[in-house]
Structure formats: C-alpha cells, structure tokens
BAGU-199476 format. One record per residue (C-alpha): residue number from 1; residue in three letters; chain; x, y, z. Coordinates in steps of 0.1 Angstrom, whole numbers, padded with zeros to 4 digits. Layout:
BEGIN
<node><num>NUM</num><residuo>ALA</residuo><cadena>A</cadena><c1>X</c1><c2>Y</c2><c3>Z</c3></node>
...
END
This chain:
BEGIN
<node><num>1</num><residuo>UNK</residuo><cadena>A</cadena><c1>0138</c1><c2>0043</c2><c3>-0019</c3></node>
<node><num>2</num><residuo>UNK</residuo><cadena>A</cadena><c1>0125</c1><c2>0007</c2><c3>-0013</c3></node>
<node><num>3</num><residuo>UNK</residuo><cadena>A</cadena><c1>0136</c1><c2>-0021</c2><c3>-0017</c3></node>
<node><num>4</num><residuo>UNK</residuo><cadena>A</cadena><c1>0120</c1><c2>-0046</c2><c3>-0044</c3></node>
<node><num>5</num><residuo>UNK</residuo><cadena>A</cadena><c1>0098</c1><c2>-0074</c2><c3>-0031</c3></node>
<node><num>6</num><residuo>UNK</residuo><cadena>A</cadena><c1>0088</c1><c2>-0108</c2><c3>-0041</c3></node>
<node><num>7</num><residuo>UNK</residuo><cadena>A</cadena><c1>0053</c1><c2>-0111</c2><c3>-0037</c3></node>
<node><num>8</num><residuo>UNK</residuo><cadena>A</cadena><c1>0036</c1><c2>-0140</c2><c3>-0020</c3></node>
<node><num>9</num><residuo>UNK</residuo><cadena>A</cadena><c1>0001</c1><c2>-0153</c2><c3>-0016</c3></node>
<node><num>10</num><residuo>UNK</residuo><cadena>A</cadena><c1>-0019</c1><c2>-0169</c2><c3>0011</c3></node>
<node><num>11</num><residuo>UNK</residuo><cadena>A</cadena><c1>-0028</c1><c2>-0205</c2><c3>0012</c3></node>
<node><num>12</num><residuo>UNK</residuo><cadena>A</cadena><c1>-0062</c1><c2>-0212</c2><c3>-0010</c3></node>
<node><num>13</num><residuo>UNK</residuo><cadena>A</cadena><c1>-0092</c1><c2>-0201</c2><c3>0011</c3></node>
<node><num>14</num><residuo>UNK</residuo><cadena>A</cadena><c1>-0119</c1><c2>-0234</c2><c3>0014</c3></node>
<node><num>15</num><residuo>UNK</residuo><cadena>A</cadena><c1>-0140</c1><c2>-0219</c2><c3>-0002</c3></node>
<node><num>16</num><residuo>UNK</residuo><cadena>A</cadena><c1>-0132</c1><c2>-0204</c2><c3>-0040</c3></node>
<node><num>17</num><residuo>UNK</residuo><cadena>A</cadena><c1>-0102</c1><c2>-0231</c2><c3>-0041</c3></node>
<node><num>18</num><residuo>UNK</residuo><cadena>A</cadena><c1>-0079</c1><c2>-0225</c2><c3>-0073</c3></node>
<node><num>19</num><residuo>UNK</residuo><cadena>A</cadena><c1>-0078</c1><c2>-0189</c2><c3>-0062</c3></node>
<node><num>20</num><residuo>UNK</residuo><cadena>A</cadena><c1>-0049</c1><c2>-0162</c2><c3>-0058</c3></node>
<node><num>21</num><residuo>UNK</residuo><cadena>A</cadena><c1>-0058</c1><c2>-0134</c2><c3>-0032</c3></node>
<node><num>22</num><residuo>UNK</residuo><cadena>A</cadena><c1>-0050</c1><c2>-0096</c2><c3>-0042</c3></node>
<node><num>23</num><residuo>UNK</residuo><cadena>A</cadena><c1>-0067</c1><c2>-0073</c2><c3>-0019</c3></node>
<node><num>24</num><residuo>UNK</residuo><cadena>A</cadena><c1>-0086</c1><c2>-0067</c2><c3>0013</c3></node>
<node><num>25</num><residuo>UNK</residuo><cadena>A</cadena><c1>-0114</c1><c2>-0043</c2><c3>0019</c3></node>
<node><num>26</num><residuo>UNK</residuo><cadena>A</cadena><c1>-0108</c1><c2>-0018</c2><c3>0043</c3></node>
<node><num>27</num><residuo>UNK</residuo><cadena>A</cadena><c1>-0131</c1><c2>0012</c2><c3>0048</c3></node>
<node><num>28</num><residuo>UNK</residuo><cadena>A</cadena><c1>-0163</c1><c2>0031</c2><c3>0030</c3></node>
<node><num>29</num><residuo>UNK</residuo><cadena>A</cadena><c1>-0151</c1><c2>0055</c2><c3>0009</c3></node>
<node><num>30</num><residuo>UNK</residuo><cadena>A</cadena><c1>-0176</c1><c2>0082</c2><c3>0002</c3></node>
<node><num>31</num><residuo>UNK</residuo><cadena>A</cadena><c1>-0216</c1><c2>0076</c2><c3>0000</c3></node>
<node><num>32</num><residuo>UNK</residuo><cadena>A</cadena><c1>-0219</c1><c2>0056</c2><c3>-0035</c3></node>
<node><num>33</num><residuo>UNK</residuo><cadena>A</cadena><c1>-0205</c1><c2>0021</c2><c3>-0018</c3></node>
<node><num>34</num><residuo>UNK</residuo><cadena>A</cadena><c1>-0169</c1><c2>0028</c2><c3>-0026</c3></node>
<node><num>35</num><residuo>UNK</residuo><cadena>A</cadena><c1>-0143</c1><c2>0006</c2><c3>-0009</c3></node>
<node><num>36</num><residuo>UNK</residuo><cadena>A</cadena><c1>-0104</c1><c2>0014</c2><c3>0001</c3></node>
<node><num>37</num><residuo>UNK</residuo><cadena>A</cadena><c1>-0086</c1><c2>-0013</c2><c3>-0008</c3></node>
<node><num>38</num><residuo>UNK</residuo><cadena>A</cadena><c1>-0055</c1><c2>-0026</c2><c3>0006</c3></node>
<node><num>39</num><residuo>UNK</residuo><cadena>A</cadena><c1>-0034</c1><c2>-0045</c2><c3>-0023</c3></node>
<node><num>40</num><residuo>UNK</residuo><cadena>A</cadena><c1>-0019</c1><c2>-0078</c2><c3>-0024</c3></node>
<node><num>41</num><residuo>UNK</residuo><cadena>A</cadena><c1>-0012</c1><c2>-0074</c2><c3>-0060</c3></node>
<node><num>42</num><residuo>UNK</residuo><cadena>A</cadena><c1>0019</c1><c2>-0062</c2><c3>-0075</c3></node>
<node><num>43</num><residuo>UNK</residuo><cadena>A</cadena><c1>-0005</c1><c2>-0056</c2><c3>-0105</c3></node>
<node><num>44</num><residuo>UNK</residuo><cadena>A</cadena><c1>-0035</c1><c2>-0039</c2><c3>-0092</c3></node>
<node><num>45</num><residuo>UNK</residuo><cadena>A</cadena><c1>-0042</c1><c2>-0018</c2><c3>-0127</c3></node>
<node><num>46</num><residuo>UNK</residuo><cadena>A</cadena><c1>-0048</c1><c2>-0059</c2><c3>-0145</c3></node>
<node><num>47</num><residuo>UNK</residuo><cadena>A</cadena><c1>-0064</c1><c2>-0073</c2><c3>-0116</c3></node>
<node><num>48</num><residuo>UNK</residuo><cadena>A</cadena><c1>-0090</c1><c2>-0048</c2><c3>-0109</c3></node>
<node><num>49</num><residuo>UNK</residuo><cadena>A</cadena><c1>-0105</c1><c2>-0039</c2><c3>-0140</c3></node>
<node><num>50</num><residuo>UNK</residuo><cadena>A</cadena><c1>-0139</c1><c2>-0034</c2><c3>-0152</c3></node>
<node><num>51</num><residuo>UNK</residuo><cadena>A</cadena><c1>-0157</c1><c2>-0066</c2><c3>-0151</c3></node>
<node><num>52</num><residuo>UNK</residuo><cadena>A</cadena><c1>-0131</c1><c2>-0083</c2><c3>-0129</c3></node>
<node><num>53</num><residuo>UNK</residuo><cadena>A</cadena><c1>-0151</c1><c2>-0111</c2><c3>-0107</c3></node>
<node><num>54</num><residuo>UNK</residuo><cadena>A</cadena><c1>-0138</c1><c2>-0114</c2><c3>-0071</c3></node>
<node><num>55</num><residuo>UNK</residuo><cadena>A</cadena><c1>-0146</c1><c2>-0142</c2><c3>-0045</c3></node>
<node><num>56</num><residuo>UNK</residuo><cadena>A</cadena><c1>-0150</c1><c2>-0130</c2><c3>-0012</c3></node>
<node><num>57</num><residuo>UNK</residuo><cadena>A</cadena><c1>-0135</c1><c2>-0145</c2><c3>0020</c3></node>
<node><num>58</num><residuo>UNK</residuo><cadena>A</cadena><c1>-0158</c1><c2>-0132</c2><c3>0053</c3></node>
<node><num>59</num><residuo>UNK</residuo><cadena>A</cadena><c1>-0169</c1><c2>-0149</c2><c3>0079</c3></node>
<node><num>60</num><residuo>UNK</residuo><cadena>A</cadena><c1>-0196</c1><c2>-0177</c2><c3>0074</c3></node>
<node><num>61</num><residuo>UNK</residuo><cadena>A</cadena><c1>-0223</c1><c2>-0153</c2><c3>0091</c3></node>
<node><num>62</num><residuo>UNK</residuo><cadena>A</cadena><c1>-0216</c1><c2>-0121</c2><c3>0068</c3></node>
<node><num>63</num><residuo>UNK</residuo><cadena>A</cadena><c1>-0246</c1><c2>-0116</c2><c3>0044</c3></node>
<node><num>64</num><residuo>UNK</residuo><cadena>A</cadena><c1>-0217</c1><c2>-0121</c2><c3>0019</c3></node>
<node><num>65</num><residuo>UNK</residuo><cadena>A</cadena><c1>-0204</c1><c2>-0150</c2><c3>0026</c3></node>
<node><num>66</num><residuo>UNK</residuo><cadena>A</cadena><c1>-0200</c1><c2>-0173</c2><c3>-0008</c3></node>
<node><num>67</num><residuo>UNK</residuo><cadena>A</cadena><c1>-0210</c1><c2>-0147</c2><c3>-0031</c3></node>
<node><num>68</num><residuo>UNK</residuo><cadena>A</cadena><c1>-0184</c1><c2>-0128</c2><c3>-0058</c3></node>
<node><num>69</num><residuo>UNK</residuo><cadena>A</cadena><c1>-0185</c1><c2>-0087</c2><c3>-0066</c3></node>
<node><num>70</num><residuo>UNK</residuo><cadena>A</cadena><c1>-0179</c1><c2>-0078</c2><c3>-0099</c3></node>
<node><num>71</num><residuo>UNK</residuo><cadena>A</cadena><c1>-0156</c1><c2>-0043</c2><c3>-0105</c3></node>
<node><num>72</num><residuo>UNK</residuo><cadena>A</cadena><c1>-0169</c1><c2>-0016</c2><c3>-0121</c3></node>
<node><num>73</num><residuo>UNK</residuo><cadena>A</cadena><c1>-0140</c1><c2>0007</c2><c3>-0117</c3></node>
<node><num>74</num><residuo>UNK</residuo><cadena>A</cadena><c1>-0109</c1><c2>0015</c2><c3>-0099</c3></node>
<node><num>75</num><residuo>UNK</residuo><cadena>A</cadena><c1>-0094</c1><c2>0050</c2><c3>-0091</c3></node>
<node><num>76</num><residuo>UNK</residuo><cadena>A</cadena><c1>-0070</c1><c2>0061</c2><c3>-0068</c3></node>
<node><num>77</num><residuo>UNK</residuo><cadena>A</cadena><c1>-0077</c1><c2>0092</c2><c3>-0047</c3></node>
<node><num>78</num><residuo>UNK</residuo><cadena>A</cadena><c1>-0042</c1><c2>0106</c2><c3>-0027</c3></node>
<node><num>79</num><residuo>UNK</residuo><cadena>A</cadena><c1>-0022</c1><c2>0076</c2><c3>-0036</c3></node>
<node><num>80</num><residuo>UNK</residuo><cadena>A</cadena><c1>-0049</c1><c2>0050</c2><c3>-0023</c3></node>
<node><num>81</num><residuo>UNK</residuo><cadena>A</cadena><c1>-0070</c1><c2>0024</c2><c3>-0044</c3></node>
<node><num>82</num><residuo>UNK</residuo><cadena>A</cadena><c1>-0104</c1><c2>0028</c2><c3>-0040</c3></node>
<node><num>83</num><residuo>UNK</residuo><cadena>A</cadena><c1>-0131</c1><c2>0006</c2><c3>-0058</c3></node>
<node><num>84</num><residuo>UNK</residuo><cadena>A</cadena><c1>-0164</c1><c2>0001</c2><c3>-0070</c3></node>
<node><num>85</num><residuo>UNK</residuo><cadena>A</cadena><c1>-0182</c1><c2>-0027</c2><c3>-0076</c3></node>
<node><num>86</num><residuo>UNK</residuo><cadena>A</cadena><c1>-0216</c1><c2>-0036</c2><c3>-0089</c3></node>
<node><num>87</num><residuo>UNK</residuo><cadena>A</cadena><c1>-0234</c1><c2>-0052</c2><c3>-0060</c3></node>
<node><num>88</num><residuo>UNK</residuo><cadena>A</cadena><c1>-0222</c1><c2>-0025</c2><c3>-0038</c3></node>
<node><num>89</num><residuo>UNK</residuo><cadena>A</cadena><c1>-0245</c1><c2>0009</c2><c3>-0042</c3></node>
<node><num>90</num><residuo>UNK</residuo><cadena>A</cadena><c1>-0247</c1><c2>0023</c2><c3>-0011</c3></node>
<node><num>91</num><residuo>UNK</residuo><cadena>A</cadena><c1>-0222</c1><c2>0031</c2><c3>0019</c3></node>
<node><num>92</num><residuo>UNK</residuo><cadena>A</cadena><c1>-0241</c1><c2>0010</c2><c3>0041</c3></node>
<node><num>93</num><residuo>UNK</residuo><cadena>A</cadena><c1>-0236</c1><c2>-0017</c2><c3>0020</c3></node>
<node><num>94</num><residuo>UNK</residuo><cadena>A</cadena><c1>-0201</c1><c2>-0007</c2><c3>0017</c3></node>
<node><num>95</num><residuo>UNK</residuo><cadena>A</cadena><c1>-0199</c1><c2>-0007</c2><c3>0054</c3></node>
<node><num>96</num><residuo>UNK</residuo><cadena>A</cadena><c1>-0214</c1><c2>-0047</c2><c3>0056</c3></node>
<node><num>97</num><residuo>UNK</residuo><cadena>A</cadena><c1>-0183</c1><c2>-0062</c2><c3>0035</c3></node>
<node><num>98</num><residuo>UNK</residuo><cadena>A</cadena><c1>-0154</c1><c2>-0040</c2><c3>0052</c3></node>
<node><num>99</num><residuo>UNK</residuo><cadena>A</cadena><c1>-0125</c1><c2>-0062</c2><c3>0061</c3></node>
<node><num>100</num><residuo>UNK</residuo><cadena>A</cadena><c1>-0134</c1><c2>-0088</c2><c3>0035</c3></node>
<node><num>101</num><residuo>UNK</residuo><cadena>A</cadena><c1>-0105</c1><c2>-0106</c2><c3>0010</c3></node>
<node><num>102</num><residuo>UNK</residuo><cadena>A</cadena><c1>-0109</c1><c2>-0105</c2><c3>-0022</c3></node>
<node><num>103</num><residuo>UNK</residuo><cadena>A</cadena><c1>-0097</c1><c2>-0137</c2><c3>-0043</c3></node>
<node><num>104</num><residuo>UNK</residuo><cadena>A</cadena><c1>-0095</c1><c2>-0141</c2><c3>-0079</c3></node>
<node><num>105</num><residuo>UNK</residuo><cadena>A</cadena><c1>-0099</c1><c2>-0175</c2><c3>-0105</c3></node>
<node><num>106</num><residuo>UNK</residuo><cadena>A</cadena><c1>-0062</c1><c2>-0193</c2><c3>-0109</c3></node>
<node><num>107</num><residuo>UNK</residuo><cadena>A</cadena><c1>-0077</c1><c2>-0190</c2><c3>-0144</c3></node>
<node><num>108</num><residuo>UNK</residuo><cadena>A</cadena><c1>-0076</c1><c2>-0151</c2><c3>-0144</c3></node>
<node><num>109</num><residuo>UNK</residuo><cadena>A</cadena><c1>-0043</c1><c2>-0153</c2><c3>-0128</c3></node>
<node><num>110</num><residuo>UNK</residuo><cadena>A</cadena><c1>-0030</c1><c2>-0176</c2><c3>-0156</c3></node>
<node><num>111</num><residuo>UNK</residuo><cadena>A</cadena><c1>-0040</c1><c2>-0149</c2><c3>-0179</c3></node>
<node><num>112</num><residuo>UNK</residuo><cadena>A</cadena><c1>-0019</c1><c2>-0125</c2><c3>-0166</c3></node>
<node><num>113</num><residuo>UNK</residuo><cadena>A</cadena><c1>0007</c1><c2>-0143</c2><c3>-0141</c3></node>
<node><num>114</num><residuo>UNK</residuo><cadena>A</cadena><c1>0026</c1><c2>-0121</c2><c3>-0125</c3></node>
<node><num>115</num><residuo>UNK</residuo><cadena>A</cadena><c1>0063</c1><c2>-0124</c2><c3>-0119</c3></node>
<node><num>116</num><residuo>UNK</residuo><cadena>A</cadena><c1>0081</c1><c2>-0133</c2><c3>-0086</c3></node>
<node><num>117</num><residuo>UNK</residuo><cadena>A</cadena><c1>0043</c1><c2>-0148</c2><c3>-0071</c3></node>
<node><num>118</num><residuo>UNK</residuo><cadena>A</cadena><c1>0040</c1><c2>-0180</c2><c3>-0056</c3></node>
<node><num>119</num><residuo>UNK</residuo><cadena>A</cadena><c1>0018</c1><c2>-0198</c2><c3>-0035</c3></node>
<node><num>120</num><residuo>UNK</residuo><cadena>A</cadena><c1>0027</c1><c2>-0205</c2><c3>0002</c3></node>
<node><num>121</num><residuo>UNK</residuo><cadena>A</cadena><c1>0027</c1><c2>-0239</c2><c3>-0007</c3></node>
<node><num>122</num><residuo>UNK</residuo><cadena>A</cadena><c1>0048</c1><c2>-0240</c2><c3>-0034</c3></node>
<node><num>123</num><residuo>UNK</residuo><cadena>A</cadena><c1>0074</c1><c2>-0223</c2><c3>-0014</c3></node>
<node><num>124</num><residuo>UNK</residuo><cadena>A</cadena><c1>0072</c1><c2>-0246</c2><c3>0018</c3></node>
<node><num>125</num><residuo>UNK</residuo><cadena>A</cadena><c1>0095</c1><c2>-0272</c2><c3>0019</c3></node>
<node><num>126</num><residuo>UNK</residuo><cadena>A</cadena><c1>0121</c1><c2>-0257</c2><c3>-0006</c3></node>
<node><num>127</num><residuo>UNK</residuo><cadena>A</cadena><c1>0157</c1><c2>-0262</c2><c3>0002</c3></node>
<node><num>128</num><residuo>UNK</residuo><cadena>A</cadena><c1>0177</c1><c2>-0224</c2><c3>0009</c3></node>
<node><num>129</num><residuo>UNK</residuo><cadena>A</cadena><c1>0207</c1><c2>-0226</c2><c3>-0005</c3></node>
<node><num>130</num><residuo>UNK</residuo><cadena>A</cadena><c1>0234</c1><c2>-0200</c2><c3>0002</c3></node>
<node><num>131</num><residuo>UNK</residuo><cadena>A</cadena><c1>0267</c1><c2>-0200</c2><c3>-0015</c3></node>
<node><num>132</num><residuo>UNK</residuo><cadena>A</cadena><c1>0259</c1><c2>-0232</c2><c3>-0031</c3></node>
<node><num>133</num><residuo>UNK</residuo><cadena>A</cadena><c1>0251</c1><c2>-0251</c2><c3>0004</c3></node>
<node><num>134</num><residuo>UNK</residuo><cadena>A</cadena><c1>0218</c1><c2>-0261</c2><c3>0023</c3></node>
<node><num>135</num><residuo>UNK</residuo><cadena>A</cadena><c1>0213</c1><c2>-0239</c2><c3>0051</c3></node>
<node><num>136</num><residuo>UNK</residuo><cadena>A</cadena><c1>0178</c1><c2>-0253</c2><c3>0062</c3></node>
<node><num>137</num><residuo>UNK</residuo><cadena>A</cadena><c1>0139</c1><c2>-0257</c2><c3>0043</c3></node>
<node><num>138</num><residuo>UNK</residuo><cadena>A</cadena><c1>0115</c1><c2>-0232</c2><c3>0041</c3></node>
<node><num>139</num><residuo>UNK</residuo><cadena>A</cadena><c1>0087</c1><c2>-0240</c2><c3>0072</c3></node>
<node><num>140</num><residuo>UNK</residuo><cadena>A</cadena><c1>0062</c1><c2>-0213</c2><c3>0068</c3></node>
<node><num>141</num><residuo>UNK</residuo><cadena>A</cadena><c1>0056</c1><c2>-0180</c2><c3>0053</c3></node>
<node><num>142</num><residuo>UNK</residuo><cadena>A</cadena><c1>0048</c1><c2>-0153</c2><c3>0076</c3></node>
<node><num>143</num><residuo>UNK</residuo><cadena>A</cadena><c1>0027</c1><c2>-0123</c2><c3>0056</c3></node>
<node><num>144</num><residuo>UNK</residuo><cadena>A</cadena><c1>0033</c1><c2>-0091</c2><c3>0071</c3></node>
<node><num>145</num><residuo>UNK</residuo><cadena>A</cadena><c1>0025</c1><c2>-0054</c2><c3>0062</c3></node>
<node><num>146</num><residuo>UNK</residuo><cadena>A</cadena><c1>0058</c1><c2>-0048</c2><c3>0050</c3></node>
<node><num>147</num><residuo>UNK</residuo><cadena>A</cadena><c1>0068</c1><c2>-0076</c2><c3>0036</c3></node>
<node><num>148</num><residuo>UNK</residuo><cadena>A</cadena><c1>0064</c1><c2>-0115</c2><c3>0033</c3></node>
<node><num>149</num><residuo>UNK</residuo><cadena>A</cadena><c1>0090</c1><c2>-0137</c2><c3>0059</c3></node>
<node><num>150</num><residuo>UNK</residuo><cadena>A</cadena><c1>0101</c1><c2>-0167</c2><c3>0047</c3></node>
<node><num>151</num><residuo>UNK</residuo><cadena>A</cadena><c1>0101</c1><c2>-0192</c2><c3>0080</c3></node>
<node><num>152</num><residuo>UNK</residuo><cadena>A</cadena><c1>0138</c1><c2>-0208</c2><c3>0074</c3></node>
<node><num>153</num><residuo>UNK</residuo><cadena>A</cadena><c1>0141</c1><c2>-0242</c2><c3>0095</c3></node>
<node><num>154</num><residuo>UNK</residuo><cadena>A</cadena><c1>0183</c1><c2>-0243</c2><c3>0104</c3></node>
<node><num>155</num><residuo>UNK</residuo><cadena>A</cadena><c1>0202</c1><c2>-0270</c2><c3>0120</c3></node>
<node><num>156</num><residuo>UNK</residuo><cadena>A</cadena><c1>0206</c1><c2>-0242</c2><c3>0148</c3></node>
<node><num>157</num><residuo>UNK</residuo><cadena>A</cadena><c1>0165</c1><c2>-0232</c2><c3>0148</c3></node>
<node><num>158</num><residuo>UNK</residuo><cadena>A</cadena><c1>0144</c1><c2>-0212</c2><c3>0127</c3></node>
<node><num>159</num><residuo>UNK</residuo><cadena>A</cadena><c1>0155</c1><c2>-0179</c2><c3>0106</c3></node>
<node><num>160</num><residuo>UNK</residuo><cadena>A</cadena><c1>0133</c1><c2>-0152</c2><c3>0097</c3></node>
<node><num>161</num><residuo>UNK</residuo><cadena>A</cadena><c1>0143</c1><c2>-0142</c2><c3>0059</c3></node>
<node><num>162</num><residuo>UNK</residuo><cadena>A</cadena><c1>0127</c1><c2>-0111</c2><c3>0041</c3></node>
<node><num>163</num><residuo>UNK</residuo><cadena>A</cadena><c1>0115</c1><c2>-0120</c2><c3>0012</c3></node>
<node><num>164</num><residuo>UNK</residuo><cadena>A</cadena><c1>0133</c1><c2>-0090</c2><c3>-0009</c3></node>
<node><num>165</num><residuo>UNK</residuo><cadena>A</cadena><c1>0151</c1><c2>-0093</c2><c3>-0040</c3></node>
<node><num>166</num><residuo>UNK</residuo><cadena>A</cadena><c1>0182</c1><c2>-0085</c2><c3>-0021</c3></node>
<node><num>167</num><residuo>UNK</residuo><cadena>A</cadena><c1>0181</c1><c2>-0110</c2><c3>0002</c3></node>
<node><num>168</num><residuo>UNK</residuo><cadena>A</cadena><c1>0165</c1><c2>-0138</c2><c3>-0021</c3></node>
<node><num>169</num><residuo>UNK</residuo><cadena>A</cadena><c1>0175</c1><c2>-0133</c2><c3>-0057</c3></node>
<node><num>170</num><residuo>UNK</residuo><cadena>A</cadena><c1>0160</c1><c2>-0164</c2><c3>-0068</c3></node>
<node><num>171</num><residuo>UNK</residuo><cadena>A</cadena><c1>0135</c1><c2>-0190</c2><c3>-0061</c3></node>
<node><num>172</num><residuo>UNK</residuo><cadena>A</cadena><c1>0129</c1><c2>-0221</c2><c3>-0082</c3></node>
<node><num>173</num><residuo>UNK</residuo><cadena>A</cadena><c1>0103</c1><c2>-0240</c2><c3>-0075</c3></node>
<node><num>174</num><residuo>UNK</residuo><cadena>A</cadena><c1>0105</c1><c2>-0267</c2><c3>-0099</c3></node>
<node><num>175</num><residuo>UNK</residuo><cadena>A</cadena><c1>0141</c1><c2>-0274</c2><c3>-0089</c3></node>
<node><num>176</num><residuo>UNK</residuo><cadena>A</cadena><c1>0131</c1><c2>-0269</c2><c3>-0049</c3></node>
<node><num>177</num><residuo>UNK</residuo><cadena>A</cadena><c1>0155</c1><c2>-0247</c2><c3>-0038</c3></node>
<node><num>178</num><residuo>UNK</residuo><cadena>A</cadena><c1>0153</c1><c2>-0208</c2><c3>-0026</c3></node>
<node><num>179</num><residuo>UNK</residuo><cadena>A</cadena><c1>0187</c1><c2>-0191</c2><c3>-0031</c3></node>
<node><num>180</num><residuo>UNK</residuo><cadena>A</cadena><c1>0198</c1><c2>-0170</c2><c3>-0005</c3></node>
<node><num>181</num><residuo>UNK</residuo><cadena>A</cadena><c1>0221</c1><c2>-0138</c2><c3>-0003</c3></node>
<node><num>182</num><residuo>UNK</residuo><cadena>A</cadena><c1>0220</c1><c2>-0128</c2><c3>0031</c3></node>
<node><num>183</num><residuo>UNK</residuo><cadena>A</cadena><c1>0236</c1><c2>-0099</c2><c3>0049</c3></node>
<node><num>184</num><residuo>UNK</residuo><cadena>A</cadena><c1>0266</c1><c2>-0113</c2><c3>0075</c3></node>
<node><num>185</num><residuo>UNK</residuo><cadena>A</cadena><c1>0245</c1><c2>-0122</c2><c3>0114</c3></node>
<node><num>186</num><residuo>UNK</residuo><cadena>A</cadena><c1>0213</c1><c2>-0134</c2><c3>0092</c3></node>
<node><num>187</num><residuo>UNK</residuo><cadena>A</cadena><c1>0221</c1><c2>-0170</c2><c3>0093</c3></node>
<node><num>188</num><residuo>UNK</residuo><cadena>A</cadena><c1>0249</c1><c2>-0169</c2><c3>0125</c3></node>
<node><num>189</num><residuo>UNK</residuo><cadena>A</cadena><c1>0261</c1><c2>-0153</c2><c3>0152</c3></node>
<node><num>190</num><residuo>UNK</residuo><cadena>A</cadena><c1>0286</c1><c2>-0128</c2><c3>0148</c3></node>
<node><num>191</num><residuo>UNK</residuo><cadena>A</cadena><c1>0315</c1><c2>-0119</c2><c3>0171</c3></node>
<node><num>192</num><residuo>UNK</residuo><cadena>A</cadena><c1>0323</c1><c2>-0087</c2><c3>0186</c3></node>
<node><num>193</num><residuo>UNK</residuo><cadena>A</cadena><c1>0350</c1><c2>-0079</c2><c3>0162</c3></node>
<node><num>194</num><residuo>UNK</residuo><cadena>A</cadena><c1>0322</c1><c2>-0089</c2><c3>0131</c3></node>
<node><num>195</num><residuo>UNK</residuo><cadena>A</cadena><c1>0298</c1><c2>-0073</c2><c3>0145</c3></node>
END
C-alpha cells in the first residue's frame, strides 16, 4: 500500500508564466501520434480532457517551442496514460515533442484546484514546526520520481523531509508554517540505545 502524498509543482516555466505543470511526454505510443505520459497531476481524469490546452516547455530549438497542444482524448492502456492530441497525427510527430512538459493556465487550475498542491514558491521559506517549535525553514523542494523532498534548513544543516501525509500532515501557507510529524532520527541523531 502506499503511502498518500502531497503533491507539489515546479517553479513557473518563463515562458507560459501563471502556469501549474501536470505531465511530461515520454514515448510514441502506437502510429496515430499517441504520447505516454508521465503524470504530475493527482487529477489526471480533469486535467486532460477533451479540449484541454497545454503549453509546452522544450527546448528553444524544438519545432515546438512556444506553441500549446490541445487534447483530444485520454486512455489508459496497462495502467499507463496515453494521449492524443490534435496537432499531433503521426508518430513521427509524436517522436519530435517526446520529453516535453506539459503546463496548464493558473486559470484552468483555479477551476478545478486540487487539494494538498502548492507552488515551490509558496512553500520556500515556510517555518517547520514540530511539536509546536521551529525546527528550521523550508530552502528548496527537491522533485523526485517518488516523491517531492522538502529541503529543511536546521540550526544543525539541512534535512531532507518526504513530503507524505505522514510525515507532513499540514501545510499552511498563509500562516507560513509546514507542520511536521517526523519519525525519531529525521531531525537528530539518535543513540545506540534509540536506535
């Protein structure tokens, strides 16, 4: 079983500003342009529906760089997403915009916000509180395959803190403080006998 995460996304890409990322392109699937796609979203079923506009992030010499796909369908073949999209007919096509992140309009995202997602930058600088003290201020956040790392500056160094529900039960950002619940060694050292 595992365990429920908070879900984080990237610092706004230059350009397509006002955005919130939720996928990647990662490989062709099949001859008609379809594209695996790896999620960011916690809610991939209102993200990508039909019509959905995406902005692309690629790099500035990609044939696709500052253009949008539109969705024309999602489905899911063996438990992975795979989608089409309008300006994408072919699998050569398909093949030109592998490895590109998708972002969508903070106005689509306002439409349907989903729970437990901040920005990196609304999450930087937050005080972590544990048992009603400061242990240190969020630094960075670290995205990983797994699971997002909050970057915990400490008195001591920094702290690498999953960013579960089990481990951080609550954020709130207009307050500024992360609370914390850590398991015993997260935030110190223990002895031989606590270990």
């Amino acid at each position: 079983m595992s365990t429920p995460s908070h879900r984080v996304t990237a610092p706004r890409p230059a350009q397509g500003a006002g955005s919130l990322r939720v996928g990647r392109l990662t490989k062709p699937h099949g001859l008609k342009g379809a594209l695996k796609v790896e999620m960011y979203t916690d809610n991939p079923d209102a993200r990508f529906v039909p019509g959905a506009r995406f902005h692309l992030q690629v790099p500035e010499e990609s044939p696709w760089f500052g253009r949008t796909i539109t969705v024309r369908e999602l489905r899911w073949f063996n438990g992975v997403p795979v989608a089409f999209f309008d300006e994408v007919s072919d699998r050569t096509l398909a093949e030109s915009i592998v490895r590109a992140i998708l972002w969508i309009d903070e106005d689509a995202v306002r439409a349907s916000v989903e729970e437990d997602a901040w920005y990196d930058h609304q999450l930087v600088g937050l005080d972590v509180h544990r048992d009603g003290q400061s242990v240190g201020k969020v630094a960075e956040v670290q995205h990983l395959p797994a699971q997002d790392l909050l970057v915990v500056q400490t008195p001591t160094g920094p702290v690498l803190v999953p960013l579960v529900e089990a481990i951080v039960p609550k954020v709130d950002v207009e307050a500024g403080v992360i609370t914390v619940t850590p398991p015993a060694g997260l935030f110190e050292e223990l002895s031989d006998e606590g270990a």
